[in-house]
C-alpha positions in Angstrom: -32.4 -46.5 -26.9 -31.6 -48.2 -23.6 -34.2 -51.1 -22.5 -34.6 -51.7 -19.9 -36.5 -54.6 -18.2 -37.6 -55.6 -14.4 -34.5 -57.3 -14.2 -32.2 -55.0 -15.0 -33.1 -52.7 -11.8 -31.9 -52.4 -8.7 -33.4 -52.5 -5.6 -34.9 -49.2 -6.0 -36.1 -49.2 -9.3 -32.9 -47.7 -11.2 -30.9 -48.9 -13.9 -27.1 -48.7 -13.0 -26.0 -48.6 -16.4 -28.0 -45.3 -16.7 -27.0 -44.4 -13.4 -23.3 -45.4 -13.8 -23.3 -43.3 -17.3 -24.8 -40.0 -15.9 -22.5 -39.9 -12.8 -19.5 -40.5 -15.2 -20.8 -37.6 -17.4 -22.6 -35.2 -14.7 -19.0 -34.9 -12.7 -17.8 -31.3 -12.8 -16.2 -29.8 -15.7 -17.1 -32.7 -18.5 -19.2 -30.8 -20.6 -17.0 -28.0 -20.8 -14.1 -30.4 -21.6 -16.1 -31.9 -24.3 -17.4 -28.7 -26.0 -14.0 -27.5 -26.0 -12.6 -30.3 -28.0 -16.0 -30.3 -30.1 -15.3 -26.9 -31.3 -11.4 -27.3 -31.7 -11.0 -30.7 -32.8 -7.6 -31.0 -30.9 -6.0 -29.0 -28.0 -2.9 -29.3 -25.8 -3.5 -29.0 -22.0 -3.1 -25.2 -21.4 -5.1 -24.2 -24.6 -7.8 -26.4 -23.1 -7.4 -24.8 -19.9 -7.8 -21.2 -21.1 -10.6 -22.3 -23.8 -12.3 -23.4 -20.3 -11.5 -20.9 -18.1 -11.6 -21.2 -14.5 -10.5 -24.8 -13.6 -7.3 -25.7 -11.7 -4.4 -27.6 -13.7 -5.3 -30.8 -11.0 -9.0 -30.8 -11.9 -8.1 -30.8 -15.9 -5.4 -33.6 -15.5 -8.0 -35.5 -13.1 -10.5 -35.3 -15.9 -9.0 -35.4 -18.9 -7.4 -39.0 -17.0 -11.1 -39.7 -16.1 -12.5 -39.3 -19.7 -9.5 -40.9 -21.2 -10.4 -44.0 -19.1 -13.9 -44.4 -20.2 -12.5 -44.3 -24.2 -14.4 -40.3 -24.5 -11.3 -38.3 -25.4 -7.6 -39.5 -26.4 -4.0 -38.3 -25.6 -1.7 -38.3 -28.4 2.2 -37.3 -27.5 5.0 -36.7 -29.5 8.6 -37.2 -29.2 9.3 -33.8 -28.7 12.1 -31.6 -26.3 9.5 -30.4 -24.8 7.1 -33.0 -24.9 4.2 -32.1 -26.7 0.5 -33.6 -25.8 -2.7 -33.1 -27.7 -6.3 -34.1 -26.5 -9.1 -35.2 -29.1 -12.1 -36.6 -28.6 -12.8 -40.4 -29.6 -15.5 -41.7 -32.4 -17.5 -42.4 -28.5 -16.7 -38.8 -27.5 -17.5 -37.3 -31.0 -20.7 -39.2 -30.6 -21.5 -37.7 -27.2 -20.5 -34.6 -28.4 -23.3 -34.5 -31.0 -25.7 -35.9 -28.1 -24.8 -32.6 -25.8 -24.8 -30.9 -28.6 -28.8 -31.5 -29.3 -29.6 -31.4 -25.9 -27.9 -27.6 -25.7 -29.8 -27.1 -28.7 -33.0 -28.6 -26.8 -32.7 -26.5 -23.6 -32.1 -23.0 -26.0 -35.2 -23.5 -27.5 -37.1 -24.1 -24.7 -35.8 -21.7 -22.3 -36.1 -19.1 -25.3 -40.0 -20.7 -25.2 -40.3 -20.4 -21.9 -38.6 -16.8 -21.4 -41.3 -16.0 -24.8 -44.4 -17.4 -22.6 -43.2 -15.3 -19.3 -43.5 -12.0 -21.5 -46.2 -12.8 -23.0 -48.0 -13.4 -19.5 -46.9 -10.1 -18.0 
């Protein structure tokens, strides 16, 4: 659990780590990128791109750059004619992937919940 005392805020009464972490995570096409690799273990760029469906080639490379960066996911290439690259997620990215994984979990139950009280009420 992040704690998070008086001065660790800024001017406004945020935390930047928090802040810093959910715009990193929050950016377009992350989650699907992560549940992709969560299911598969390992994918090369166009199996990832059809298992996502919808996202240009620039948007994957820019992300799956992005995510590499911050230690979430990891290229592997081998010396291959052609060249062949794989994308995994890290031990970090494994571990966020269990996070997003409860939290899908979290919002299912409650939206069933919520969907359940809606009937009930008509």
């Amino acid at each position: 659990m992040i704690k998070s005392g008086r001065n660790d805020l800024d001017p406004e009464g945020n935390c930047p780590l928090v802040s810093e972490v959910y715009n990193d995570l929050l950016r377009r096409w992350t989650m699907p990128i992560i549940y992709a690799l969560g299911l598969r273990g390992e994918l090369r760029f166009n199996e990832m791109k059809r298992a996502i469906g919808n996202i240009s080639s620039t948007s994957l490379s820019e992300r799956l750059s992005q995510l590499e960066s911050l230690g979430i996911i990891q290229k592997k290439i081998f010396a291959e004619v052609p060249v062949k690259v794989e994308y995994s997620l890290t031990p970090k990215g494994w571990e966020l992937h269990a996070i997003l994984n409860d939290l899908a979990n979290w919002m299912i139950k409650w939206k069933r919940g919520h969907v359940e009280i809606v009937q009930k009420a008509r």
